[in-house]
C-alpha positions as CSV (number, residue, x, y, z in Angstrom):
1,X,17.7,-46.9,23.9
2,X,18.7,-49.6,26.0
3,X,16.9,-48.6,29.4
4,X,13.8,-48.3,26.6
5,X,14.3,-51.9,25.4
6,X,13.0,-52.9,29.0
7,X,9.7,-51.5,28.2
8,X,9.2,-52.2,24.9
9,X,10.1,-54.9,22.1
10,X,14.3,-53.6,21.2
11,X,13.4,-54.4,17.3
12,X,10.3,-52.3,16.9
13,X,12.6,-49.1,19.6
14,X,15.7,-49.6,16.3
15,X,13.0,-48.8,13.4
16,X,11.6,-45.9,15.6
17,X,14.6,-44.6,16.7
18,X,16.2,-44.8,12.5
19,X,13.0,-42.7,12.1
20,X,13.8,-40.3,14.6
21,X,17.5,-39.9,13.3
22,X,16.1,-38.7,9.8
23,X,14.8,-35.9,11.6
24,X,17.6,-35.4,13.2
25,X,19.7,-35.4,9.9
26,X,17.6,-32.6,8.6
27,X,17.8,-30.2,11.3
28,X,22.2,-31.2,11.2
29,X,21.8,-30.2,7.4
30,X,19.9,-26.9,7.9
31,X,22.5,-26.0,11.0
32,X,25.7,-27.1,8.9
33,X,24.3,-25.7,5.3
34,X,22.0,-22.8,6.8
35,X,20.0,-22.9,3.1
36,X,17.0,-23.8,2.2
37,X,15.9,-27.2,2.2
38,X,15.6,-29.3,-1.3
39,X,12.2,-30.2,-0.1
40,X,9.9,-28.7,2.1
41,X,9.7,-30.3,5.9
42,X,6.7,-31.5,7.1
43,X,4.9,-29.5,10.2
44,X,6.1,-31.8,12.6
45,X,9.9,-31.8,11.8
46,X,9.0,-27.3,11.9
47,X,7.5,-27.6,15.5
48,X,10.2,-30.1,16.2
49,X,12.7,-27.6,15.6
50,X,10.7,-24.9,16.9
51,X,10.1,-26.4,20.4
52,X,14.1,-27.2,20.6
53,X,15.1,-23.6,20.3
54,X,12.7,-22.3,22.2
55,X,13.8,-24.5,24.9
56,X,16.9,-23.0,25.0
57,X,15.0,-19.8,25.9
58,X,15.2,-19.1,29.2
59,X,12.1,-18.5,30.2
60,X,11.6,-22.2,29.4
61,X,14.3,-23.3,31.5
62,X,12.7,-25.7,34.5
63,X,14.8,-23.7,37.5
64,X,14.6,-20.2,35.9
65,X,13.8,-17.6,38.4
66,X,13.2,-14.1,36.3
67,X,13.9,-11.1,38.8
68,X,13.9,-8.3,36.4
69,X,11.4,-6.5,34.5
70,X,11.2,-8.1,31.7
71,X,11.4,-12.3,31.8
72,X,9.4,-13.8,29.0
73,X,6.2,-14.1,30.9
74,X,3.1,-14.5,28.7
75,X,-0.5,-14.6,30.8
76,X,-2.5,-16.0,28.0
77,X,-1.5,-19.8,27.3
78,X,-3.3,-19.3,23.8
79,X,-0.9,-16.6,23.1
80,X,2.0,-18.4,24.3
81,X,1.7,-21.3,21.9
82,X,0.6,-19.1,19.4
83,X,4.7,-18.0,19.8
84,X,5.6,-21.0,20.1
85,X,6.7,-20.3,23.5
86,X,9.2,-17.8,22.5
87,X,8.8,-14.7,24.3
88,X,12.1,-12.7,24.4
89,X,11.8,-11.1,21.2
90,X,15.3,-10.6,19.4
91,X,18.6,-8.7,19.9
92,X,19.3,-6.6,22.4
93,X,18.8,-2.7,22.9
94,X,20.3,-1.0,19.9
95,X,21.3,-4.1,18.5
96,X,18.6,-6.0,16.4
97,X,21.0,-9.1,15.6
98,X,23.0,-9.3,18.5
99,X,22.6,-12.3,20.1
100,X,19.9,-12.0,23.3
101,X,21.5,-13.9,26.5
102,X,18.1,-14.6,28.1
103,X,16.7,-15.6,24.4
104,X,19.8,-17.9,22.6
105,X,17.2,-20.2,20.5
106,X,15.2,-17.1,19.6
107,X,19.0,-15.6,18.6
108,X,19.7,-18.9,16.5
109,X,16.2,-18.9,15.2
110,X,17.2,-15.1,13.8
111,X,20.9,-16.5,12.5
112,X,19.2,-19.1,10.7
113,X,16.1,-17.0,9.0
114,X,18.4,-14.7,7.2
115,X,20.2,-17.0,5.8
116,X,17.4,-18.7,4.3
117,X,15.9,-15.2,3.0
118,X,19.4,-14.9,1.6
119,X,19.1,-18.4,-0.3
120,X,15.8,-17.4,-1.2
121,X,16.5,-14.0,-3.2
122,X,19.5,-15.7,-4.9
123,X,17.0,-18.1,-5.9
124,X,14.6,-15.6,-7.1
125,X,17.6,-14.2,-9.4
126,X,19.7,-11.6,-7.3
127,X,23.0,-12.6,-8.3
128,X,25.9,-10.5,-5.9
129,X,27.3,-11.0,-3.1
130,X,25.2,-9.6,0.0
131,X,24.1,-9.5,3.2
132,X,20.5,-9.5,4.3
133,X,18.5,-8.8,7.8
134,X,14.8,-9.4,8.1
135,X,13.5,-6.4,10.3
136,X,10.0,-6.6,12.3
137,X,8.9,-4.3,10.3
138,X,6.6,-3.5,7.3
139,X,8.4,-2.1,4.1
140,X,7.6,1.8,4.9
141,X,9.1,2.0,8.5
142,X,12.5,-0.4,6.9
143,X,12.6,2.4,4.5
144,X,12.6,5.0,7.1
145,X,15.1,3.0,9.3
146,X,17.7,2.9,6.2
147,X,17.2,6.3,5.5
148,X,18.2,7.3,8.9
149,X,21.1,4.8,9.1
150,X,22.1,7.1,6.1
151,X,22.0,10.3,7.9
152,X,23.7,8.6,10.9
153,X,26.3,7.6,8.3
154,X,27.0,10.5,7.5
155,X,27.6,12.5,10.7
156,X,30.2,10.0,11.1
157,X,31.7,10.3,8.2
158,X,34.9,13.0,9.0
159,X,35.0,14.1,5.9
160,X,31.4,15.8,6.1
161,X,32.6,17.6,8.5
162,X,31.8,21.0,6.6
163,X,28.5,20.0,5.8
164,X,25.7,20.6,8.4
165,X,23.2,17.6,8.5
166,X,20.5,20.0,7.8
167,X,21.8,20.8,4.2
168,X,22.4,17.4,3.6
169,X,18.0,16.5,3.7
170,X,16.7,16.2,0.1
171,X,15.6,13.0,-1.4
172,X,14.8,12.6,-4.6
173,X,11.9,10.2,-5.3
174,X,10.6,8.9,-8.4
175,X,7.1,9.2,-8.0
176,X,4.7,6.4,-7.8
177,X,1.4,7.0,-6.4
178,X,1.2,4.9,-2.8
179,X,1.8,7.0,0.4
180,X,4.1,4.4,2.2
181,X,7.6,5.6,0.3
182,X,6.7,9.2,0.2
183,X,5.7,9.3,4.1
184,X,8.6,7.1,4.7
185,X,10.7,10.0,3.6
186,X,8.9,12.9,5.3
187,X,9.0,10.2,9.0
188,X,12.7,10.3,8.9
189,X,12.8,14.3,9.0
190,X,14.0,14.3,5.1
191,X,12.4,16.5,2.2
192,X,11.3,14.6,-0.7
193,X,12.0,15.8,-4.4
194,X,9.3,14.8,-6.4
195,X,10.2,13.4,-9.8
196,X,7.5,13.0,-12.3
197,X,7.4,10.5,-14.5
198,X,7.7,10.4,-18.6
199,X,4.7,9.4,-20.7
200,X,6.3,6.9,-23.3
201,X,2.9,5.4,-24.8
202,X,0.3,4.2,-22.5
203,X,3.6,3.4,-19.8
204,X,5.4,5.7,-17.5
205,X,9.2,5.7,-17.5
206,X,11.6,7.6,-15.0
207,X,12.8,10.7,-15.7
208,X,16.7,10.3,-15.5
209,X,17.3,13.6,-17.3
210,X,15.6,15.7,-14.8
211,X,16.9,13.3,-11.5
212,X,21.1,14.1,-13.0
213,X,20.5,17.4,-13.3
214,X,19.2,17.6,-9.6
215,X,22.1,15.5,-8.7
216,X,24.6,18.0,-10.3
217,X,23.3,20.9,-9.4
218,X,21.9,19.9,-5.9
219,X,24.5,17.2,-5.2
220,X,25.3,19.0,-2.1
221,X,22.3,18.7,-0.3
222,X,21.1,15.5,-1.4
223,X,21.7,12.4,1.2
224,X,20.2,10.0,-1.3
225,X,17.6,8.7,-4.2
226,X,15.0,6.6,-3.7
227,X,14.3,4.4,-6.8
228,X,10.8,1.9,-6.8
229,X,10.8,-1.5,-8.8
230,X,7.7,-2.9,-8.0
231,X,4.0,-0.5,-8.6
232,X,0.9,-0.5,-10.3
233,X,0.2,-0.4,-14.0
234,X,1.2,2.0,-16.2
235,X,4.0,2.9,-14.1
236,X,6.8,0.7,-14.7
237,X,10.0,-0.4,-12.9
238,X,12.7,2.5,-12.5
239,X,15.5,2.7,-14.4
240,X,17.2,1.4,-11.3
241,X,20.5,0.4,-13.7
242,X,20.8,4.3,-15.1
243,X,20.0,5.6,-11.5
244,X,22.8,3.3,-9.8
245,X,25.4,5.1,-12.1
246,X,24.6,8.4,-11.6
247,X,24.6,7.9,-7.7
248,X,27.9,6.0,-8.2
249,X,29.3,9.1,-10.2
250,X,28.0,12.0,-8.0
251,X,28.6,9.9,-4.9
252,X,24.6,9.7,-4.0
253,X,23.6,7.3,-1.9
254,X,20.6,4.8,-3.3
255,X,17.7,2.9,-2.1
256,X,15.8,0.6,-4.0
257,X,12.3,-0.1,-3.2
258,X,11.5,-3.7,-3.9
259,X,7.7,-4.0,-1.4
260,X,6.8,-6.9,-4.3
261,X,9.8,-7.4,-6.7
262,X,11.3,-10.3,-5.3
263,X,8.7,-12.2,-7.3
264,X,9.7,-11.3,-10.6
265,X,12.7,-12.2,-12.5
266,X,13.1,-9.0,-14.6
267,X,13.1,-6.8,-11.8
268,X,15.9,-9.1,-9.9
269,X,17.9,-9.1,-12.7
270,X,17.9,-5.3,-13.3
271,X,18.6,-4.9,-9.4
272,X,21.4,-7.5,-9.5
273,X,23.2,-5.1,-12.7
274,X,22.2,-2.1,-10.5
275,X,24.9,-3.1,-7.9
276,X,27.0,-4.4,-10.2
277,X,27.1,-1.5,-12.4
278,X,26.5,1.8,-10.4
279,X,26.1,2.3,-6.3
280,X,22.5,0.7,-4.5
281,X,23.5,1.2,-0.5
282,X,20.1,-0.7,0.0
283,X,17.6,-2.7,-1.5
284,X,14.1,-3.6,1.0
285,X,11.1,-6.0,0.3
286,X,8.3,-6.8,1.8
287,X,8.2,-10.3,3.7
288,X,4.6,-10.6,3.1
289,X,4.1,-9.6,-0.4
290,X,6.8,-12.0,-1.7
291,X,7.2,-14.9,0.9
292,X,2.9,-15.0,1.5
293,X,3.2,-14.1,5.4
294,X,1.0,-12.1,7.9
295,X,2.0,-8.2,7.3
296,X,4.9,-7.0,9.7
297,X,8.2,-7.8,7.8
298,X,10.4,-6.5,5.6
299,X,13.9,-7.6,4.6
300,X,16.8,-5.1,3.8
301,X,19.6,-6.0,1.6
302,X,22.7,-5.0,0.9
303,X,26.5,-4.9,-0.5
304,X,28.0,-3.2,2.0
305,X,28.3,-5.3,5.3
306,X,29.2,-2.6,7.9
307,X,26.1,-0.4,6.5
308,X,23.8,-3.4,7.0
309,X,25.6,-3.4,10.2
310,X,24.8,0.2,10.9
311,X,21.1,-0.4,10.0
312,X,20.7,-3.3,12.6
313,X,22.6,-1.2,15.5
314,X,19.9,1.8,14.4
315,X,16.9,-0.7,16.3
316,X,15.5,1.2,19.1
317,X,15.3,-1.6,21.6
318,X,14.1,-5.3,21.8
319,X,12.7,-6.6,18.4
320,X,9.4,-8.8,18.2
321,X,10.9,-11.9,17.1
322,X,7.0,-13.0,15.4
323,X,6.8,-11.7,11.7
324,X,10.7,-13.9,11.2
325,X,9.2,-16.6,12.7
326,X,6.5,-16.0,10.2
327,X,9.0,-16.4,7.6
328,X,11.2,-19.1,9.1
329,X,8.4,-21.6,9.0
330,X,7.2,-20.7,6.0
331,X,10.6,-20.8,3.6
332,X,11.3,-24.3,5.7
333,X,7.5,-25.5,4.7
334,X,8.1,-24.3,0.8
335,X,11.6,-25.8,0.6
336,X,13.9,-24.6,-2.2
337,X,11.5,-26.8,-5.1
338,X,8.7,-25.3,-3.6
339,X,9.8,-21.9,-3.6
340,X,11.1,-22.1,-6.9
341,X,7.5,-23.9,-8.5
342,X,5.8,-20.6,-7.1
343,X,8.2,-18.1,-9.1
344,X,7.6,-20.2,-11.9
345,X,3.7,-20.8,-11.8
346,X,3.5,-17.0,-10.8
347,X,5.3,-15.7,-13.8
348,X,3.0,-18.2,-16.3
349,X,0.0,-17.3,-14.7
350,X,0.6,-13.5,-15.4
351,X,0.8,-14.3,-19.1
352,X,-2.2,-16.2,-18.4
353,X,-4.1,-13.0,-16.7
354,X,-2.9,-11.0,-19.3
355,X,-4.4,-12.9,-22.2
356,X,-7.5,-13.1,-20.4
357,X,-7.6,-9.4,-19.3
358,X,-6.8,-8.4,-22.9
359,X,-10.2,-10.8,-24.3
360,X,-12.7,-8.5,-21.6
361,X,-11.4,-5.8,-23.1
362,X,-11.8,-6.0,-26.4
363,X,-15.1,-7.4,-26.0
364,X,-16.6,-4.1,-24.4
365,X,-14.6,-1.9,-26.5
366,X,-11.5,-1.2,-24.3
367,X,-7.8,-2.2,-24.4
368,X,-5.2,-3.7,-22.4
369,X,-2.3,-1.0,-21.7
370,X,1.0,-2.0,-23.3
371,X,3.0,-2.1,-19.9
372,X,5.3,-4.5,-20.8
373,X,7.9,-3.1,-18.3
374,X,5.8,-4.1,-15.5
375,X,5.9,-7.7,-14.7
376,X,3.0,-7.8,-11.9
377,X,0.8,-5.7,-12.9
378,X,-1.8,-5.1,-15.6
379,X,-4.0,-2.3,-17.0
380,X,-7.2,-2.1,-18.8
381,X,-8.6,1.4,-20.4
382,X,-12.1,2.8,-19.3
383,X,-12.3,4.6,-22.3
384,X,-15.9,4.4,-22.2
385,X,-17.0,5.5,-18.7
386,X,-17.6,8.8,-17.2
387,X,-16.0,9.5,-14.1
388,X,-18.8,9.0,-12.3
389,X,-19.3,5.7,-13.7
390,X,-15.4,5.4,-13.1
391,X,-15.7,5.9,-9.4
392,X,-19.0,3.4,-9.6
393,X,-17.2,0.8,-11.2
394,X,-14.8,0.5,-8.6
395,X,-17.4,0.2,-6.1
396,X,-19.1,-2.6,-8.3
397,X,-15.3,-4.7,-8.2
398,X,-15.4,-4.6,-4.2
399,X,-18.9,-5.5,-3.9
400,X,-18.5,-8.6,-5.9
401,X,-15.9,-9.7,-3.6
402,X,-13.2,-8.4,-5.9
403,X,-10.2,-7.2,-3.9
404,X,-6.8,-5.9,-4.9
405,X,-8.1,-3.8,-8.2
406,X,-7.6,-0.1,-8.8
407,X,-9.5,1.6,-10.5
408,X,-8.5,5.4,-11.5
409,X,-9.9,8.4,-12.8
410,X,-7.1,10.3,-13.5
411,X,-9.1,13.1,-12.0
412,X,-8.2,13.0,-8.5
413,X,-6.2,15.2,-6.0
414,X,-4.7,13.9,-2.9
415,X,-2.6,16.1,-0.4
416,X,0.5,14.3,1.5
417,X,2.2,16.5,4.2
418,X,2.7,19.9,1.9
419,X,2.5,17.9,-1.5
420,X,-0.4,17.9,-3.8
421,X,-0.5,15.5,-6.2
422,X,-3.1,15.7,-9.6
423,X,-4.4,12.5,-10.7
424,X,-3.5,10.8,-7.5
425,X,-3.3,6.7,-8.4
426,X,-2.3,7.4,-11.8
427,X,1.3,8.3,-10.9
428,X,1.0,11.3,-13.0
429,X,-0.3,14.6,-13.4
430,X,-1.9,14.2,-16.7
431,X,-2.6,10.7,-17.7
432,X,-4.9,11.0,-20.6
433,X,-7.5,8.3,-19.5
434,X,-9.4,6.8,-16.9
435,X,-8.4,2.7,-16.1
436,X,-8.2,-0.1,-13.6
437,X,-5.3,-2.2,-12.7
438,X,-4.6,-6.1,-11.4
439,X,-1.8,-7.8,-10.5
440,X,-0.5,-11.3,-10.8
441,X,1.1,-12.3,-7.2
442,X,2.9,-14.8,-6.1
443,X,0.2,-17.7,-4.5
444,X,-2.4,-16.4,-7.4
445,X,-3.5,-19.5,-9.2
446,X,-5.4,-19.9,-12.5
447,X,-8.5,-20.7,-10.7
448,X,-8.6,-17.1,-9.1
449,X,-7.8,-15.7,-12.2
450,X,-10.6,-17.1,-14.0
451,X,-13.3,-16.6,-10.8
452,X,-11.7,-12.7,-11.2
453,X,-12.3,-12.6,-14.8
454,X,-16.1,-13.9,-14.5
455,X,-16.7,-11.6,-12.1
456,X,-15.4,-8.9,-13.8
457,X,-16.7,-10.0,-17.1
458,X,-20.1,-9.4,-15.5
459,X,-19.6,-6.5,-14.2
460,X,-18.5,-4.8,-17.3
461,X,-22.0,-6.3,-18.7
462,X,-23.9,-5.0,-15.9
463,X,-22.5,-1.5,-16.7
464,X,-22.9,-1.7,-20.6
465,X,-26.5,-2.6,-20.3
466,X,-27.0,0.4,-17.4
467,X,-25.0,3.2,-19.8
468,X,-27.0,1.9,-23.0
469,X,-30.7,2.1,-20.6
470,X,-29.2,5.8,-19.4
471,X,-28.7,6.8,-23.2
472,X,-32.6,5.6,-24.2
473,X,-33.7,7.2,-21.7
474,X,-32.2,10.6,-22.1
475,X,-32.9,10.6,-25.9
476,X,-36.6,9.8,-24.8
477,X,-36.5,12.8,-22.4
478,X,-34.7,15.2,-25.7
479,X,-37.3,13.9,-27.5
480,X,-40.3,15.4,-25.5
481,X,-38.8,18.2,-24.3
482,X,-38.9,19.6,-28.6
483,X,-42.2,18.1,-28.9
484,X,-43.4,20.6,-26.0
485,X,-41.3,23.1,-27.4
């Protein structure tokens, strides 16, 4: 400051420098308090922060000489700022969160991104005490990774010592109907137990009869259970509370798939009585589907410190430090008021799809499903299509620009690995109807919503008018063929 005041006027250099202090007073709060911000920082306090940890990378150091094979050097000058400059990656080889030597701002960049994911899912409503890593990696490969931290768990366990790991491969899986869990299973040389699901009105519920009789007569051979909170209409959460205690009592372990439950209050809650009741060795989420981030995170939580420990020492490798960068900018930009407003609008705005979903219906003679164990997503009967107008429908949603909807025939037969599965999308063998789905996400705002329900207000026109020209004309074509006759 005072070599400055030689330059420039001394009063205006104390205003600018107060300024700069602010900044520096965040960045001391985030460091001391690792949480989320009350308010959301503006982009230049992120890049601020950003370009001071990644100069204490080294390949930003100004008398760095790399002589080994691998030194942080990016050709493309585009792609290096698109990183910000950081080029190291994170952790070091069979160690995702040990700290990196050549990479200690990237290492501090990791410190500091799960503890704000950990703020966050408090926030969001999980309520025990755990521990939390963000992997560079989407949901279905995290899955894998903490099922094989499971099987490494137990061949170290001593006490397992007269049970061969190859008795020890079934999974049982509640099923849902997305290929990412299942193939998850099959990745990390596992067999999966299919569990169908139970038909309780127009929603399907997990079969906990069938899954403790598996676990007591098959207890021996089963490494874990594989539970799913967040999937499309009709199915709704698993019992995840009933499941815990049975894997607490057989001495199971348990893995909860949240990909997109972190949004929704009711499925935290049931997760957070989960633990707290019963045994859940993991819980993983997608970083994209809750936290509105490119695809190519996932964040695993859990209880059990040395397991989580277990899981991050599992890493093959170097770690692409790019989809928890992703996630560090964007939970500083939201701030904890920001992230919070989004839980909240999100979880109006799905009472507000739902009311509008339920008025289409009923105005073209269908129904909205009574799901009310799924807080995302929504149903709507096509009671009155064929499946061929089922399968045309769909088509009809996507080229309106419609994105995101399912629609199902109930009719379909999809083969994964050695499993066949009837009615593929409907998460059951024998649902009795044909339907489509939506969900209410997290960023959705009412202005979608009511662009969505337009469009598919019209399409549903376009159809009735097309089914009602198809009848005319085939009672025109009856009646001529008996005048001939």
């Amino acid at each position: 400051l005072e070599l400055a005041t030689k330059l420039v006027n001394e009063n205006y250099l104390k205003q600018a420098f107060q300024a700069q202090s602010q900044r520096e007073k965040q960045l001391s709060i985030l460091l001391n308090h690792k949480r989320l911000p009350e308010e959301g920082w503006d982009e230049i306090n992120i890049e601020y922060l950003l370009q001071q940890l990644a100069l204490m990378d080294s390949n930003n150091f100004l008398e760095n000489v790399g002589a080994g094979e691998r030194e942080g050097r990016v050709f493309s000058s585009l792609v290096s700022r698109r990183h910000y400059r950081c080029s190291h990656g994170i952790g070091r080889s069979g160690d995702l969160t040990a700290n990196q030597p050549k990479a200690i701002g990237s290492s501090l960049l990791l410190v500091l991104s799960n503890a704000l994911v950990s703020h966050a899912l408090k926030i969001a409503g999980f309520q025990c005490d755990f521990e939390c890593i963000i992997v560079p990696l989407a949901t279905g490969m995290a899955i894998t990774m903490t099922l094989l931290a499971l099987k490494d768990q137990f061949i170290q366990n001593d006490n397992n010592n007269n049970i061969q790991l190859n008795q020890k491969n079934l999974v049982l899986w509640s099923r849902i109907d997305q290929k990412t869990c299942l193939k998850s299973i099959i990745s990390a040389g596992l067999e999966p137990v299919v569990i169908e699901n139970k038909l309780q009105g127009d929603e399907l519920h997990t079969d906990i009869e069938t899954i403790e009789q598996l676990l007591e007569t098959k207890g021996s051979n089963i490494l874990c259970v594989i539970s799913t909170t967040s999937s499309f209409a009709p199915k709704a959460i698993d019992n995840v509370v009933e499941i815990a205690k049975l894997c607490k009592k057989y001495s199971i372990a348990h893995i909860v798939n949240n990909a997109y439950g972190v949004q929704a209050s009711k499925t935290t809650h049931l997760i957070s009585m989960a633990f707290k009741e019963g045994r859940v060795d993991a819980v993983i989420q997608s970083t994209d589907k809750n936290f509105m981030v490119p695809v190519g995170g996932a964040i695993i939580a859990g209880t059990d410190r040395a397991f989580m420990r277990q899981i991050s020492q599992l890493y093959p490798g170097r770690a692409s430090s790019s989809p928890i960068m992703d996630l560090f900018i964007t939970l500083l930009q939201m701030g904890e008021n920001g992230w919070k407003n989004l839980l909240k609008e999100r979880k109006e705005n799905y009472i507000y799809l739902k009311t509008k979903l339920s008025q289409v219906a009923i105005k073209y003679g269908e129904r909205l499903l009574n799901t009310p164990n799924n807080p995302i997503s929504l149903g709507i009967s096509l009671l009155n299509f064929t499946q061929e107008n089922v399968t045309m429908f769909g088509s009809k949603l996507y080229s309106k620009c419609i994105s995101g909807t399912r629609v199902i025939d109930c009719k379909k037969v999809v083969k994964i690995g050695k499993f066949s599965f009837q009615g593929y999308g409907s998460h059951s063998n024998n649902y009795p109807f044909p339907y489509m789905t939506a969900a209410c996400a997290i960023g959705m705002t009412k202005s979608e919503i009511d662009l969505f329900v337009k469009k598919l207000d019209k399409c549903f026109k376009q159809f009735k008018k097309q089914l009602i020209s198809k009848q005319k004309i085939n009672i025109i074509n009856t009646n001529n063929s008996t005048s001939s006759n």
